[in-house]
mmCIF entry with sequence, helices, sheets and N, C-alpha, C, O atoms, coordinates in Angstrom:
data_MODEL
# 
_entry.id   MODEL 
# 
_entity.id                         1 
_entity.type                       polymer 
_entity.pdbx_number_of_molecules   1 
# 
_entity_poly.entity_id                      1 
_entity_poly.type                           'polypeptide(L)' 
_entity_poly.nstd_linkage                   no 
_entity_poly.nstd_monomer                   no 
_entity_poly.pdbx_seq_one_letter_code       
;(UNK)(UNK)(UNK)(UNK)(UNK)(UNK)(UNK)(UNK)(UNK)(UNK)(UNK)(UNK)(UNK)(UNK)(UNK)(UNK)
(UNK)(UNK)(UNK)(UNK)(UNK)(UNK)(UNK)(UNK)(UNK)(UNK)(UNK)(UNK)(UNK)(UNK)(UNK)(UNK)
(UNK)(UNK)(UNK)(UNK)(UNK)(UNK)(UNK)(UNK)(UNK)(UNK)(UNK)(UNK)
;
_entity_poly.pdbx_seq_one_letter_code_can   XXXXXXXXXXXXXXXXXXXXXXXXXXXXXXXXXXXXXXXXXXXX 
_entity_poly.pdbx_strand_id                 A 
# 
loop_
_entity_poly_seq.entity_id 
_entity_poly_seq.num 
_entity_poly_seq.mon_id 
_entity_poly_seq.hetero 
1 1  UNK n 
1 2  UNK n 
1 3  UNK n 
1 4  UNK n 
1 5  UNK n 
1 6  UNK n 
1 7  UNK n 
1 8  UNK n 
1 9  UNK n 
1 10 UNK n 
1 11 UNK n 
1 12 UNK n 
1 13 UNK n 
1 14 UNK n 
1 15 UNK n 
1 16 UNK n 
1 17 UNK n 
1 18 UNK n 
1 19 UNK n 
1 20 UNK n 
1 21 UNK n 
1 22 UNK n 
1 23 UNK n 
1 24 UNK n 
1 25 UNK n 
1 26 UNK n 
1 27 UNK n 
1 28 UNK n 
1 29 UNK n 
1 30 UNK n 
1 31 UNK n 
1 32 UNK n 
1 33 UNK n 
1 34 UNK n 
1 35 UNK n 
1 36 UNK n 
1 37 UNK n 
1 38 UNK n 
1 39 UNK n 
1 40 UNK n 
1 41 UNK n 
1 42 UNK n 
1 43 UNK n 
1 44 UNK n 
# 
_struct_asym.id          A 
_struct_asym.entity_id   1 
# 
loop_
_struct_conf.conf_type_id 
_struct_conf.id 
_struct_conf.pdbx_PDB_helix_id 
_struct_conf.beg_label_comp_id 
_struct_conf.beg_label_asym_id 
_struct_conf.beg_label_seq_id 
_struct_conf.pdbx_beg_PDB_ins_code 
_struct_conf.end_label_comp_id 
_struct_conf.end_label_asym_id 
_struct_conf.end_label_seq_id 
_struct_conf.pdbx_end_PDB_ins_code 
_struct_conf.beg_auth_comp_id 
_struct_conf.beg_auth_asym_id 
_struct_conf.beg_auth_seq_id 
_struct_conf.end_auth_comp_id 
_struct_conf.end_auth_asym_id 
_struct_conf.end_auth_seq_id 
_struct_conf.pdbx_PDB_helix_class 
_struct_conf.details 
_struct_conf.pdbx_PDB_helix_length 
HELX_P HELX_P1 AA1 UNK A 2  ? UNK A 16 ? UNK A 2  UNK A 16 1 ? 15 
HELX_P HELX_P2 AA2 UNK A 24 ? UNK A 42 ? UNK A 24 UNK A 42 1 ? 19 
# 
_struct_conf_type.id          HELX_P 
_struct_conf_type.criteria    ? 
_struct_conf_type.reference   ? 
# 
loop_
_atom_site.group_PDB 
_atom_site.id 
_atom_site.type_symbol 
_atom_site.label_atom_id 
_atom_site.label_alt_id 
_atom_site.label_comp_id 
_atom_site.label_asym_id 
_atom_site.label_entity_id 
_atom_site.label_seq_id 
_atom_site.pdbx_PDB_ins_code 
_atom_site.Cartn_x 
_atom_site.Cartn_y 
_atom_site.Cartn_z 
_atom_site.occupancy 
_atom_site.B_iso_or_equiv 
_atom_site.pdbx_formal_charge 
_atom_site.auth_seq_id 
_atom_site.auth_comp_id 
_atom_site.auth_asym_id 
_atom_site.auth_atom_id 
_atom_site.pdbx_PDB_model_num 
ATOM 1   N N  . UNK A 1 1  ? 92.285 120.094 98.313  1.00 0.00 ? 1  UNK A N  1 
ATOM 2   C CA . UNK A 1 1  ? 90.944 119.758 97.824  1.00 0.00 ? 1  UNK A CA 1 
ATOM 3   C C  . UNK A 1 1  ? 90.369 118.601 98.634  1.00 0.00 ? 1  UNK A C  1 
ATOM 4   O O  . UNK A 1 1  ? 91.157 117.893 99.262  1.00 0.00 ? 1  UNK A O  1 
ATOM 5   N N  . UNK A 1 2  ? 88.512 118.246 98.688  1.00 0.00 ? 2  UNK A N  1 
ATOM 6   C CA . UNK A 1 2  ? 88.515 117.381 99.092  1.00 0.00 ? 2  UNK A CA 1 
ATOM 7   C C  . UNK A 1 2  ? 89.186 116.383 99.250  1.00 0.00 ? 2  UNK A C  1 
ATOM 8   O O  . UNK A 1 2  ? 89.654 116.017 100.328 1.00 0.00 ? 2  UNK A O  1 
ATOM 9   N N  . UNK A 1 3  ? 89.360 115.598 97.744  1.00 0.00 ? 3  UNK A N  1 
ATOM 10  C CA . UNK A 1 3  ? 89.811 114.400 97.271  1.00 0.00 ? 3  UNK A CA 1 
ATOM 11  C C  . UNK A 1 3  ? 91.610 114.284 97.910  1.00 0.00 ? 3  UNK A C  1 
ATOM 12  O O  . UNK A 1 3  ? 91.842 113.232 98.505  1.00 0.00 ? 3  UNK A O  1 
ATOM 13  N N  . UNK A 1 4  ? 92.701 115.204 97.808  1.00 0.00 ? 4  UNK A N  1 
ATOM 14  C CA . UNK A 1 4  ? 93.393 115.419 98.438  1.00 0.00 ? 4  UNK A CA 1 
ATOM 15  C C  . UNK A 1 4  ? 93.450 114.743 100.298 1.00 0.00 ? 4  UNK A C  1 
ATOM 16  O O  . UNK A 1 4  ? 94.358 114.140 100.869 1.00 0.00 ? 4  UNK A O  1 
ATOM 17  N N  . UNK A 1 5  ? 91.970 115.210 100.848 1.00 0.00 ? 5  UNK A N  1 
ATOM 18  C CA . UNK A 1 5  ? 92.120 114.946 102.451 1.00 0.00 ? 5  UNK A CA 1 
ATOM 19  C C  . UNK A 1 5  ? 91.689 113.737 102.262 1.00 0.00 ? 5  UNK A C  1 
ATOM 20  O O  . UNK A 1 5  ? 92.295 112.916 102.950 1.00 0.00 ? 5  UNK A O  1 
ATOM 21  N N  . UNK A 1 6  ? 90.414 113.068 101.215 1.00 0.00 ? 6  UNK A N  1 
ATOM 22  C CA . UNK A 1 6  ? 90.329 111.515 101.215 1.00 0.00 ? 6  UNK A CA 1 
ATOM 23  C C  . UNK A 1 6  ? 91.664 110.558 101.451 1.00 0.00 ? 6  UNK A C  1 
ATOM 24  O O  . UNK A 1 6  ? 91.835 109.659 102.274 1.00 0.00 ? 6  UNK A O  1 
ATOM 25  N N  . UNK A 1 7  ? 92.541 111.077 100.434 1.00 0.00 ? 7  UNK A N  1 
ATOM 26  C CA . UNK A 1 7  ? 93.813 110.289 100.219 1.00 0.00 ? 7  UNK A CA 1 
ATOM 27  C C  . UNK A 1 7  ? 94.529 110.203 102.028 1.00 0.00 ? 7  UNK A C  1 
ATOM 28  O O  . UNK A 1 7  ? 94.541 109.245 102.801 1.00 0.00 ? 7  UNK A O  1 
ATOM 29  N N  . UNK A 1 8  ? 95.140 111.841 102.239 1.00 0.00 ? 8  UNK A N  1 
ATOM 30  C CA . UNK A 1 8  ? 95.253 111.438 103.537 1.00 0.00 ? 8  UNK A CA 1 
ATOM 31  C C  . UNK A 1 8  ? 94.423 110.807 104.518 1.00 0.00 ? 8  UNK A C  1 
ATOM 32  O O  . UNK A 1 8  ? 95.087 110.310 105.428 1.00 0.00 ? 8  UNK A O  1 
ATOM 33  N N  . UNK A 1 9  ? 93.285 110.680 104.616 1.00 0.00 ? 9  UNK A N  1 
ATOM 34  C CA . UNK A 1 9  ? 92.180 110.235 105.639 1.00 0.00 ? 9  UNK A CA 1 
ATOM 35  C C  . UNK A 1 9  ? 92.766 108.717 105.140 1.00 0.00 ? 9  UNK A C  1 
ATOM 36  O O  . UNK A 1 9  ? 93.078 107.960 106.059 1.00 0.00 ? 9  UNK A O  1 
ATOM 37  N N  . UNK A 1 10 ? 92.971 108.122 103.477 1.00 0.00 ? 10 UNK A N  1 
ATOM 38  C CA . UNK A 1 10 ? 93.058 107.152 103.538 1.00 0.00 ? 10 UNK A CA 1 
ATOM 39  C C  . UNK A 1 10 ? 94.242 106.393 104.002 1.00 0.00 ? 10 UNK A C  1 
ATOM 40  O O  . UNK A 1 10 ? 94.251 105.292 104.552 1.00 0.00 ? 10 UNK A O  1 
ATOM 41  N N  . UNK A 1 11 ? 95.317 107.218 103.668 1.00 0.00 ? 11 UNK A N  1 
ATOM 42  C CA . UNK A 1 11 ? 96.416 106.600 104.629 1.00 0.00 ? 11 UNK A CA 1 
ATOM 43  C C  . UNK A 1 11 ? 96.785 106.837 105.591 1.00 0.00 ? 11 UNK A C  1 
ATOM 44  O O  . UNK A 1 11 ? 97.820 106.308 105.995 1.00 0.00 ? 11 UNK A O  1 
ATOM 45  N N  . UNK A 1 12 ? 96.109 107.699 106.319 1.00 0.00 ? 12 UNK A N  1 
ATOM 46  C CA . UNK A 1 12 ? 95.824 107.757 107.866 1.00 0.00 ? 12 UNK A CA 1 
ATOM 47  C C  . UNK A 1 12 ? 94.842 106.223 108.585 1.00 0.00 ? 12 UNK A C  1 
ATOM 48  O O  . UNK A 1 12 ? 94.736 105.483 109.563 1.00 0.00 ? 12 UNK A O  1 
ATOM 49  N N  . UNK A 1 13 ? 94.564 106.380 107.858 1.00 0.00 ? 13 UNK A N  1 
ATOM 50  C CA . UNK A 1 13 ? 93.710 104.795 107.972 1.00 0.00 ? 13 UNK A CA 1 
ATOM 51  C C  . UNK A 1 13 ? 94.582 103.407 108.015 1.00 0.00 ? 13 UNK A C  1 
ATOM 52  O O  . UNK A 1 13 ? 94.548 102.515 108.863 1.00 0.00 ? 13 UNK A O  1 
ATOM 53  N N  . UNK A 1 14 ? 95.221 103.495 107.057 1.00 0.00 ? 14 UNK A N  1 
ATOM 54  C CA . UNK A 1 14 ? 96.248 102.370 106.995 1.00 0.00 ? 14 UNK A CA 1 
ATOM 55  C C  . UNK A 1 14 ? 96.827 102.107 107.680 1.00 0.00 ? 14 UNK A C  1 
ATOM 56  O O  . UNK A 1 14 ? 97.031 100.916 107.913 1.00 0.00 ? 14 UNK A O  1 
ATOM 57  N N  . UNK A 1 15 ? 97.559 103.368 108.554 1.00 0.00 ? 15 UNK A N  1 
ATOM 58  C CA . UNK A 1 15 ? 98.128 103.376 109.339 1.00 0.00 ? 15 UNK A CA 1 
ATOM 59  C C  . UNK A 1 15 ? 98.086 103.008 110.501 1.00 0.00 ? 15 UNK A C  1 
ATOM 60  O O  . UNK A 1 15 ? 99.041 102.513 111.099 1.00 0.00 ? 15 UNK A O  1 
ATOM 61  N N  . UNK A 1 16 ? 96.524 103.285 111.153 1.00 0.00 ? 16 UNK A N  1 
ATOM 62  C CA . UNK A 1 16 ? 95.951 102.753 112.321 1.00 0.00 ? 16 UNK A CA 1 
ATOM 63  C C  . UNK A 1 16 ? 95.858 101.440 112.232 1.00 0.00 ? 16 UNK A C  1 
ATOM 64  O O  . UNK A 1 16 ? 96.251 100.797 113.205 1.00 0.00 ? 16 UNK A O  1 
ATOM 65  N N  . UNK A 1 17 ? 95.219 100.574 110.834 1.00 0.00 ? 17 UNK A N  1 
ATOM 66  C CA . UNK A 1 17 ? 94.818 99.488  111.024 1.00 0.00 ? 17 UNK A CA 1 
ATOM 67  C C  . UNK A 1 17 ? 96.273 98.468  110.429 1.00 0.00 ? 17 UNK A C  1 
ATOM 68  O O  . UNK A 1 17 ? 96.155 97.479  109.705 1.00 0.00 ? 17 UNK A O  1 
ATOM 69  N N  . UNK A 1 18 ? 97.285 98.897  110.834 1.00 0.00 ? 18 UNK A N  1 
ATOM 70  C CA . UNK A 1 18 ? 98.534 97.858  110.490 1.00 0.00 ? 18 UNK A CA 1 
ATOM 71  C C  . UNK A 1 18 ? 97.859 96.616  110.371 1.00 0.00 ? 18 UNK A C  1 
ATOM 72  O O  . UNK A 1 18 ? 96.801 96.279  110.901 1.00 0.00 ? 18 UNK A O  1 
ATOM 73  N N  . UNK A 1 19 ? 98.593 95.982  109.616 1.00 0.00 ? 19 UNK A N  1 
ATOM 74  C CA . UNK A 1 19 ? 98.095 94.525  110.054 1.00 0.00 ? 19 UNK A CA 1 
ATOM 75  C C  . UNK A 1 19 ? 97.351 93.978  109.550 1.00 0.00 ? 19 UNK A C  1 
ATOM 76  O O  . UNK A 1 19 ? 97.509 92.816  109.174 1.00 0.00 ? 19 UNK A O  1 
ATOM 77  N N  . UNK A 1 20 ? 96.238 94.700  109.377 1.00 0.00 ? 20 UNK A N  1 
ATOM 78  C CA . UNK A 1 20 ? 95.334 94.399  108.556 1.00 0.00 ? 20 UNK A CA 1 
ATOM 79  C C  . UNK A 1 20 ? 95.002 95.015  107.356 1.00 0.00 ? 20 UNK A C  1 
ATOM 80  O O  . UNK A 1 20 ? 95.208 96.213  107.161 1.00 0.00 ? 20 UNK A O  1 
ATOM 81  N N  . UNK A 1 21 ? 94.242 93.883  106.120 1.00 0.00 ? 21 UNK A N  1 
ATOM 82  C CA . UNK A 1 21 ? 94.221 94.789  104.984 1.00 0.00 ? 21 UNK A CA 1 
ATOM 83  C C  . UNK A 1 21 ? 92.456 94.289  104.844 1.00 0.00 ? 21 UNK A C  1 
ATOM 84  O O  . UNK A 1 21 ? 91.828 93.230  104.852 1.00 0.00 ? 21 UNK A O  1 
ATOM 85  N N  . UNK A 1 22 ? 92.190 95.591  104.734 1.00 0.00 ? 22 UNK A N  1 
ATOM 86  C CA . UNK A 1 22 ? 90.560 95.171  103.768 1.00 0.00 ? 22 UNK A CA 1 
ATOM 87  C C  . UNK A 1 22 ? 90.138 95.998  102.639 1.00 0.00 ? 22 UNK A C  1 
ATOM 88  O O  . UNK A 1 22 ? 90.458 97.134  102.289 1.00 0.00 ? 22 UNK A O  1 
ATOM 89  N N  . UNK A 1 23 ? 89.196 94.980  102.080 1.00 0.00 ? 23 UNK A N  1 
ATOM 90  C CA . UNK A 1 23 ? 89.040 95.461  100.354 1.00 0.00 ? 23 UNK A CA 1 
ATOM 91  C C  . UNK A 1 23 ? 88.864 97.312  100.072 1.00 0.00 ? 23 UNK A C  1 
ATOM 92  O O  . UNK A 1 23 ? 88.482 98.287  100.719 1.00 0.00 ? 23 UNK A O  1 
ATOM 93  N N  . UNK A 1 24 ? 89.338 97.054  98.872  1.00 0.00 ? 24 UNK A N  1 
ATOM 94  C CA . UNK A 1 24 ? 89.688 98.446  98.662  1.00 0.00 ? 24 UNK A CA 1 
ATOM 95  C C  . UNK A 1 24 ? 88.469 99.001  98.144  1.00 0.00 ? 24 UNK A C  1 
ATOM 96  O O  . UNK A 1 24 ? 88.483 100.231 98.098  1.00 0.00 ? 24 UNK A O  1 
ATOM 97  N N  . UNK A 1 25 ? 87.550 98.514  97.790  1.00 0.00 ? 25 UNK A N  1 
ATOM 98  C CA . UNK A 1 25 ? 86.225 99.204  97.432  1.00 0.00 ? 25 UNK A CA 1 
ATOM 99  C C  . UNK A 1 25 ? 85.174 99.652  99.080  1.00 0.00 ? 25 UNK A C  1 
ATOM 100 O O  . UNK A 1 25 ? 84.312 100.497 99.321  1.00 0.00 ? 25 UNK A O  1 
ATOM 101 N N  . UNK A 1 26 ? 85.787 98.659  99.816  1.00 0.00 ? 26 UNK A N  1 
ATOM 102 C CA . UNK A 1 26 ? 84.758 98.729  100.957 1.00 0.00 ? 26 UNK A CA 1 
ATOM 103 C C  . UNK A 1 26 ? 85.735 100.330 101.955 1.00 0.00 ? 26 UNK A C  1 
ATOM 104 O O  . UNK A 1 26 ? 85.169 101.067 102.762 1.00 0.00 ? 26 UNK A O  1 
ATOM 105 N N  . UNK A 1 27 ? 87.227 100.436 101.532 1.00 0.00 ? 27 UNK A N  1 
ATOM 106 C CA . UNK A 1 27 ? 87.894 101.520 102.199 1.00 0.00 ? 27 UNK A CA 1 
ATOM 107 C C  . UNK A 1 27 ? 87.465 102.309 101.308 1.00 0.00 ? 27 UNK A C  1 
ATOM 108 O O  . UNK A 1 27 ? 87.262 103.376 101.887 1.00 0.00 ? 27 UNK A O  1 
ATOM 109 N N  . UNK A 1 28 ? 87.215 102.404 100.268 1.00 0.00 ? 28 UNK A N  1 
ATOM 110 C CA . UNK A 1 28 ? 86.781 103.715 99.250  1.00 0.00 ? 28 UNK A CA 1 
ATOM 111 C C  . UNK A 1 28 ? 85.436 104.207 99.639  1.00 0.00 ? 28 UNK A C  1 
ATOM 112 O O  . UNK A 1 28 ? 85.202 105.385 99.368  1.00 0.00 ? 28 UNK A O  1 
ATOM 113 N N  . UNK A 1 29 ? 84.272 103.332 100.381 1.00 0.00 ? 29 UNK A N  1 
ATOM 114 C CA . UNK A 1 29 ? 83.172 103.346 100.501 1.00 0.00 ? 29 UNK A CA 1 
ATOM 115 C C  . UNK A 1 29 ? 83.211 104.378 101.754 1.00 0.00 ? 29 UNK A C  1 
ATOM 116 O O  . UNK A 1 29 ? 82.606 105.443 101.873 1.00 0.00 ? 29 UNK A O  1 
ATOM 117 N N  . UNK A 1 30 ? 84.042 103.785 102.590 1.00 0.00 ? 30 UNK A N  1 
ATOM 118 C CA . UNK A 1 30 ? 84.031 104.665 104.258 1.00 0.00 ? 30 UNK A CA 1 
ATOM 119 C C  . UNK A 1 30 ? 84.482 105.934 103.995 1.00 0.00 ? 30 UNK A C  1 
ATOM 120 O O  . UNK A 1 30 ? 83.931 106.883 104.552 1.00 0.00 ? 30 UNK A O  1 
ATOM 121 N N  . UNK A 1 31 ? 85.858 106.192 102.852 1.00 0.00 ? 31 UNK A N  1 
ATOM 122 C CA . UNK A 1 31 ? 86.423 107.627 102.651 1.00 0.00 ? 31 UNK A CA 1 
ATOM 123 C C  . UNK A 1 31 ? 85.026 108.524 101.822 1.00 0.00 ? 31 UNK A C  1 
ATOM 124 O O  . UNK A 1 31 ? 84.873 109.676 102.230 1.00 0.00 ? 31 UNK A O  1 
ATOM 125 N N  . UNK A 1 32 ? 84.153 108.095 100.835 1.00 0.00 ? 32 UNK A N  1 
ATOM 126 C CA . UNK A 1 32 ? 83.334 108.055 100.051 1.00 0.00 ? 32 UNK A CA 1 
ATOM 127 C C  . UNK A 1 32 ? 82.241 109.219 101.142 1.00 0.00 ? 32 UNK A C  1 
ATOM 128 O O  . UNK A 1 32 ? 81.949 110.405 100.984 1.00 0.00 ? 32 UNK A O  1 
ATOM 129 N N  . UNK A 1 33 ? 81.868 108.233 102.223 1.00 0.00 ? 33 UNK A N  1 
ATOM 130 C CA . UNK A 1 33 ? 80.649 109.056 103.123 1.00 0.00 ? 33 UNK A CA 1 
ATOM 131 C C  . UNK A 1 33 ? 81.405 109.629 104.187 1.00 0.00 ? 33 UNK A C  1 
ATOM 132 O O  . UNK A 1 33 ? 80.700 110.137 105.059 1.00 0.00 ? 33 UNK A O  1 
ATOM 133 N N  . UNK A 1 34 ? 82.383 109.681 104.332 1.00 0.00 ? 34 UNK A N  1 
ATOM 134 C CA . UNK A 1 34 ? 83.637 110.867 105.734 1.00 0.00 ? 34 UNK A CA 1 
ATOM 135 C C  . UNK A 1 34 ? 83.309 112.304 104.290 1.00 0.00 ? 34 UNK A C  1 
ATOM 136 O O  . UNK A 1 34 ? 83.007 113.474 104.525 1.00 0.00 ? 34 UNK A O  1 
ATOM 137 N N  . UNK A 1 35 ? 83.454 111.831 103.255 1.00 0.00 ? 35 UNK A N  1 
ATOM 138 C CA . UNK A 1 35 ? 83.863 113.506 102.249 1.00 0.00 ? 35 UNK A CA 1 
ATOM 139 C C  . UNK A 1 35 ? 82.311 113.685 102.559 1.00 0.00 ? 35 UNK A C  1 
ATOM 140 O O  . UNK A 1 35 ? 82.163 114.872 102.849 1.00 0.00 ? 35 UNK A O  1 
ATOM 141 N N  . UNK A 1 36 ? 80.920 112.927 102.633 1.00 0.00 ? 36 UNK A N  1 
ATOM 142 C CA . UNK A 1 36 ? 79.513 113.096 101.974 1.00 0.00 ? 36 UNK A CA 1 
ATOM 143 C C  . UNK A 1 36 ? 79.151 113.557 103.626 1.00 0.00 ? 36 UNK A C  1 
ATOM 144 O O  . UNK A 1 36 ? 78.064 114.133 103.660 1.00 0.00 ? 36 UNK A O  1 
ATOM 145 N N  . UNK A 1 37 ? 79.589 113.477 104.539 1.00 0.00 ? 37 UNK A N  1 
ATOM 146 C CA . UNK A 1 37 ? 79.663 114.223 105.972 1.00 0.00 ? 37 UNK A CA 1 
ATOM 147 C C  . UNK A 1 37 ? 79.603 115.513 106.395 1.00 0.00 ? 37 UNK A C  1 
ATOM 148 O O  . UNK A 1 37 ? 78.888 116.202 107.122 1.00 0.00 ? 37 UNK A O  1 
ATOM 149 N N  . UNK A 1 38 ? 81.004 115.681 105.413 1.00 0.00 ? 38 UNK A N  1 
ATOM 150 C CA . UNK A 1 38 ? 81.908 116.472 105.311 1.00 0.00 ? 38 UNK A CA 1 
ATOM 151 C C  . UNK A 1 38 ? 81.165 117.907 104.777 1.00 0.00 ? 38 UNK A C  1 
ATOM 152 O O  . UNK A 1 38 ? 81.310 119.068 105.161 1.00 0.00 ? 38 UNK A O  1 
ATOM 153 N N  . UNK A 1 39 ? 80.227 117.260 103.627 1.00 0.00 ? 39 UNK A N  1 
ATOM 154 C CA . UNK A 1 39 ? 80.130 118.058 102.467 1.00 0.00 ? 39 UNK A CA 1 
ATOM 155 C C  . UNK A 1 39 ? 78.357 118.929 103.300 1.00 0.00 ? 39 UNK A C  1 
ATOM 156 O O  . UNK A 1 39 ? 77.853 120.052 103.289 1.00 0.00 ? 39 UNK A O  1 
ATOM 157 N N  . UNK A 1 40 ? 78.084 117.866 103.766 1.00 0.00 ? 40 UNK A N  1 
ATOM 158 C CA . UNK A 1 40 ? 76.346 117.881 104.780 1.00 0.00 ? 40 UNK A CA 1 
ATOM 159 C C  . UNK A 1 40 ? 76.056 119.067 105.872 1.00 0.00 ? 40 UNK A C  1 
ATOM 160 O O  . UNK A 1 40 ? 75.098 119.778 106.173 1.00 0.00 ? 40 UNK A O  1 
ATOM 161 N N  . UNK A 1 41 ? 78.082 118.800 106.512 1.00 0.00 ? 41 UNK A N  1 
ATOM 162 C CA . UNK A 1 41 ? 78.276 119.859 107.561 1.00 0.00 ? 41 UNK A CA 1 
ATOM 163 C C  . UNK A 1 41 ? 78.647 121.364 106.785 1.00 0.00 ? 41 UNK A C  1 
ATOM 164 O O  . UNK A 1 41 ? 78.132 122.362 107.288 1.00 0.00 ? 41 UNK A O  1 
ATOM 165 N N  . UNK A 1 42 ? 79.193 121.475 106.034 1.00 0.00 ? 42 UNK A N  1 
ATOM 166 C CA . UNK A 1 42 ? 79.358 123.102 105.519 1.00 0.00 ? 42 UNK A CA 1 
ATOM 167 C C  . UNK A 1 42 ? 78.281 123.302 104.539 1.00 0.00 ? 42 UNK A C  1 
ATOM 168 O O  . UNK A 1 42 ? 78.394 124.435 104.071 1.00 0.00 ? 42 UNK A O  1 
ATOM 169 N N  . UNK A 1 43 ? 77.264 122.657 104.027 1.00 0.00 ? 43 UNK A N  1 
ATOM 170 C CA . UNK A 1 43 ? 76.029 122.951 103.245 1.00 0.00 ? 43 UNK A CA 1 
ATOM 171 C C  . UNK A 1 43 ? 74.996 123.712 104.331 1.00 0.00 ? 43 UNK A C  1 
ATOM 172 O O  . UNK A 1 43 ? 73.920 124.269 104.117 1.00 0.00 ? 43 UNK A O  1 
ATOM 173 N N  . UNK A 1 44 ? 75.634 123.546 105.399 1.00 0.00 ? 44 UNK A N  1 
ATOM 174 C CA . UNK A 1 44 ? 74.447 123.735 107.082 1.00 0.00 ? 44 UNK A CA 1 
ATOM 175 C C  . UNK A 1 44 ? 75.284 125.224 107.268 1.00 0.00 ? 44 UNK A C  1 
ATOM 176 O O  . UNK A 1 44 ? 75.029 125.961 108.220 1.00 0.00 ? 44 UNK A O  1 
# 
């Protein structure tokens, strides 16, 4: 399901950015508009 690839997208994310941690509302925000992208390109 979407929400499913968010999760991976999100710890695919983590992963890149070792090291660093940033707020979890502002990483929910970026996974938030990657799904609202997502959703823009197969509505087309």
């Amino acid at each position: 399901t979407e929400a499913d690839l968010a999760e991976v997208g999100l710890e695919k994310m983590s992963t890149k950015l070792d090291g660093f941690k940033f707020p979890t509302r502002l990483t929910e925000h970026i996974v938030k508009r990657k799904v609202e992208r997502s959703r823009e390109k197969f509505d087309l």
